[in-house]
C-alpha distance (Angstrom), angle and dihedral (degrees) to the residues before:
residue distance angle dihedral
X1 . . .
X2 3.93 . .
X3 3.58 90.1 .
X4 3.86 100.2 51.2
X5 3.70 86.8 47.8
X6 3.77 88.2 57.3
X7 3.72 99.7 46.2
X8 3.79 86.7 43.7
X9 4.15 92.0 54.8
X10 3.77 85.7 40.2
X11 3.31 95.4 55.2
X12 4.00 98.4 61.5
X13 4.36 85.1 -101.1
X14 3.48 118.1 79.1
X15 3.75 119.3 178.1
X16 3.25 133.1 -134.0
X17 3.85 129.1 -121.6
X18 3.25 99.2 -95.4
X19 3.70 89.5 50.9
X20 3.69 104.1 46.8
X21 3.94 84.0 53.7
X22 3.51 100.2 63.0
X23 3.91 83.9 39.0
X24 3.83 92.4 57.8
X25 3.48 105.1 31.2
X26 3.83 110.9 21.4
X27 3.94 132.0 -108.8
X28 3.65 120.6 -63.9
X29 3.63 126.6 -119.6
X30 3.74 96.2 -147.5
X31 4.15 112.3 86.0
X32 3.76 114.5 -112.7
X33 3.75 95.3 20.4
X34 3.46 139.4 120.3
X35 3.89 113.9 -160.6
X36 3.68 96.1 -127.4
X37 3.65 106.5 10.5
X38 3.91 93.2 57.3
X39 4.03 128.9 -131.1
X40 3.95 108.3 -9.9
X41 4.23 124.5 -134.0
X42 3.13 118.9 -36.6
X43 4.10 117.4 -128.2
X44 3.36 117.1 -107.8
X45 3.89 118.2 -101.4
X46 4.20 109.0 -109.4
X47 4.04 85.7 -109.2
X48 3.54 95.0 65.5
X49 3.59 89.3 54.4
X50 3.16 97.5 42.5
X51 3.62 90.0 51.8
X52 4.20 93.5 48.7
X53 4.02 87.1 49.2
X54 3.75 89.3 53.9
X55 3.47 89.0 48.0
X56 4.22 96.1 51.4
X57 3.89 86.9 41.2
X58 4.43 90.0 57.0
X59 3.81 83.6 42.7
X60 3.60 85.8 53.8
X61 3.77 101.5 47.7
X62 3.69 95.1 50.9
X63 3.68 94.7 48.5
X64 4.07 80.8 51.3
X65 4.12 93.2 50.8
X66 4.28 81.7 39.1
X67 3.92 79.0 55.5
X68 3.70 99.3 48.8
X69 3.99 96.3 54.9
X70 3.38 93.4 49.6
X71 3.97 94.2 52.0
X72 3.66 83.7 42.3
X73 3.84 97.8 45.4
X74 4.56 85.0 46.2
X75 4.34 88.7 49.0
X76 3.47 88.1 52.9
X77 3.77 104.9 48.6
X78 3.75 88.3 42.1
X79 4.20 84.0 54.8
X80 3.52 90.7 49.1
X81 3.95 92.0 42.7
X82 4.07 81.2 55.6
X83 3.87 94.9 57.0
């Protein structure tokens, strides 16, 4: 195993761990796991996505209401600038 990870980095392409275990020791049959490594990642429950969208769409609507003032703040310099 240490040797095909050397050729591989020698090479220009070295693999990662994942890779140089189904290299050495063959795919597993079983889903979500690595022969050698163990079980892979788990996937995240729907509530922790659900909680990371809610966070990018509050991110969003202040940048939005950021937005606003400043195209607010512009329209009324340029009204001013008018006068």
């Amino acid at each position: 195993m240490v040797a095909i990870r050397d050729e591989a980095a020698l090479s220009g392409t070295p693999l990662s761990a994942e890779e140089l275990s189904i290299k050495c020791l063959g795919e597993a049959k079983t889903k979500n796991y690595i022969r050698g490594l163990g079980n892979g990642p788990k996937p995240s429950t729907y509530l922790s996505k659900s909680n990371s969208q809610s966070a990018r769409e509050d991110r969003l609507q202040k940048l939005q209401r950021d937005l606003d003032l400043i195209r607010d703040e512009q329209r009324r310099e340029r009204e001013e600038e008018k006068t």
